[in-house]
C-alpha positions as CSV (number, residue, x, y, z in Angstrom):
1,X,157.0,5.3,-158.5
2,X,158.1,3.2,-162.1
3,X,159.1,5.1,-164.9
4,X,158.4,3.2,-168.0
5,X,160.3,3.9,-171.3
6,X,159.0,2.4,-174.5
7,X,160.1,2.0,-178.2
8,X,159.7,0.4,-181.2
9,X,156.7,1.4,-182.8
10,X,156.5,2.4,-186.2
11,X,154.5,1.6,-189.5
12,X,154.1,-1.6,-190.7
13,X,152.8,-3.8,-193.7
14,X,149.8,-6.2,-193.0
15,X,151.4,-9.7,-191.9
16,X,154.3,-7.8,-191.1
17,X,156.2,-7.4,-187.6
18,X,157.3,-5.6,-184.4
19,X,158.9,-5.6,-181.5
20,X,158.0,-3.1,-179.0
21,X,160.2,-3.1,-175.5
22,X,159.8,-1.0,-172.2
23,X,162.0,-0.6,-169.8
24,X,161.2,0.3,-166.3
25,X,163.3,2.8,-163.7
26,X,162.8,3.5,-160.2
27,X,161.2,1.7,-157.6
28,X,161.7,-1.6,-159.4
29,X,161.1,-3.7,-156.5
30,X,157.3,-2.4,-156.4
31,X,156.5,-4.2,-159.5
32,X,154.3,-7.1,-159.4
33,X,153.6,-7.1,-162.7
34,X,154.3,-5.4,-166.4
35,X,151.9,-5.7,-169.6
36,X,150.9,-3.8,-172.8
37,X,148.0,-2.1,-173.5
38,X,146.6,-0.4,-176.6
39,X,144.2,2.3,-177.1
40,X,142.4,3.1,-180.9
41,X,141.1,6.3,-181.7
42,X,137.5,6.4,-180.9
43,X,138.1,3.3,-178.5
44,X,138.4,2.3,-174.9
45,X,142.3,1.9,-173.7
46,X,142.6,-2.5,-173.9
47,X,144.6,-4.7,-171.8
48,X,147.2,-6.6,-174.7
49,X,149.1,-8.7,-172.9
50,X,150.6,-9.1,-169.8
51,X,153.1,-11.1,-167.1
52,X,153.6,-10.9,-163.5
53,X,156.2,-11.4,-161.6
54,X,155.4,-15.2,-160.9
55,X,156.0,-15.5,-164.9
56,X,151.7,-15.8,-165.4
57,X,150.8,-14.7,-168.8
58,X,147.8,-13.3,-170.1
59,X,146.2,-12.6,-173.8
60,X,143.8,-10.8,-175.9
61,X,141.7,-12.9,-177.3
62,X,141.9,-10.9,-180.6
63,X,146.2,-11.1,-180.0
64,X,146.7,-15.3,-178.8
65,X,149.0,-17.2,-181.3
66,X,150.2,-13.7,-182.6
67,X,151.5,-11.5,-180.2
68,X,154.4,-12.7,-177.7
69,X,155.2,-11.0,-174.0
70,X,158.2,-11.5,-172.8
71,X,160.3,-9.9,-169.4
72,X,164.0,-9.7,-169.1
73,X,165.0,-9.4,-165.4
74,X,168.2,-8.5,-165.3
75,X,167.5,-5.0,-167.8
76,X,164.1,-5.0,-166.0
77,X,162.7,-4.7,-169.5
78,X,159.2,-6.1,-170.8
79,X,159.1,-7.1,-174.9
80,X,156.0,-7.5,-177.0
81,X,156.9,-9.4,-180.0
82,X,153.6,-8.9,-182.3
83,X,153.6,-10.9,-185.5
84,X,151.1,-11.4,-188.0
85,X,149.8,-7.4,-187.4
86,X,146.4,-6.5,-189.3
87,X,144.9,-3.2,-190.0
88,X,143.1,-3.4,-186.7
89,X,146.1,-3.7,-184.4
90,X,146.6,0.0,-185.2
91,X,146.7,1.8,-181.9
92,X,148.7,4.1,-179.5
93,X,150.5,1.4,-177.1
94,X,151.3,1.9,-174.0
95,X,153.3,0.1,-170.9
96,X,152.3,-0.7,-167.8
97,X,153.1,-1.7,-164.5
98,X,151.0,-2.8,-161.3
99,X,152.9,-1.5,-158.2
100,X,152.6,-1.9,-154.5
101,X,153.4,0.4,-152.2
102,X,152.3,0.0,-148.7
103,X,148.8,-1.5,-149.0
104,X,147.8,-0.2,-151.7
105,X,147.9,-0.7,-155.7
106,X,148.9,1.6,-158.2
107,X,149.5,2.1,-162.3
108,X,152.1,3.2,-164.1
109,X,152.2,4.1,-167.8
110,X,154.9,5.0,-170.2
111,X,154.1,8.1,-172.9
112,X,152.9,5.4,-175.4
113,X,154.1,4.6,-179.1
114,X,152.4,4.4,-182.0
115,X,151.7,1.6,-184.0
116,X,150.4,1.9,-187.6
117,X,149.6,-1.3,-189.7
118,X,149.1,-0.5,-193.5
119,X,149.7,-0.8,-196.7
């Protein structure tokens, strides 16, 4: 099993930025691949962004040219730089990671952070 702490959400101005990072713990080997999703109230939980261990990357339509994913190895960390936030990127946020163990597939998710953009 991953254990996935996030930070760096907050409340930010329209046009403004963030960076939100997650670090994974445990069974790190497992991992075949780390992303971001977001879930507004009232709304279905959506994929943000994501990366897989090969280094393929993959976009929200609503979140290409704004949002960046990134993955540092060696702290086994996953970054979402998000520029350029509107009023509609407000959502909980939450890690995740695609696992294997044996034959079979599995999600983990970190407790989520909030992320408020307002004036």
């Amino acid at each position: 099993q991953v254990q996935l702490v996030e930070s760096g959400g907050g409340l930010v101005q329209p046009g403004g930025s963030l960076r939100l990072s997650c670090a994974a713990r445990g069974s790190i080997a497992s991992i075949i691949g780390l992303g971001w999703y977001r879930q507004a109230p009232g709304k279905q939980r959506e994929l943000v962004a994501g990366i897989t261990t090969r280094g393929d990357i993959d976009y929200a339509d609503s979140v290409k040219g704004r949002f960046i994913i990134s993955r540092d190895n060696a702290k086994n960390t996953v970054y979402l730089q998000m520029n350029g936030l509107k009023p509609e990127d407000t959502a909980v946020y939450y890690c995740h990671a695609k696992t294997t163990r044996g034959l079979q597939l599995y999600d983990d998710w970190g407790q989520g952070t909030q992320v408020t953009v307002s004036t």
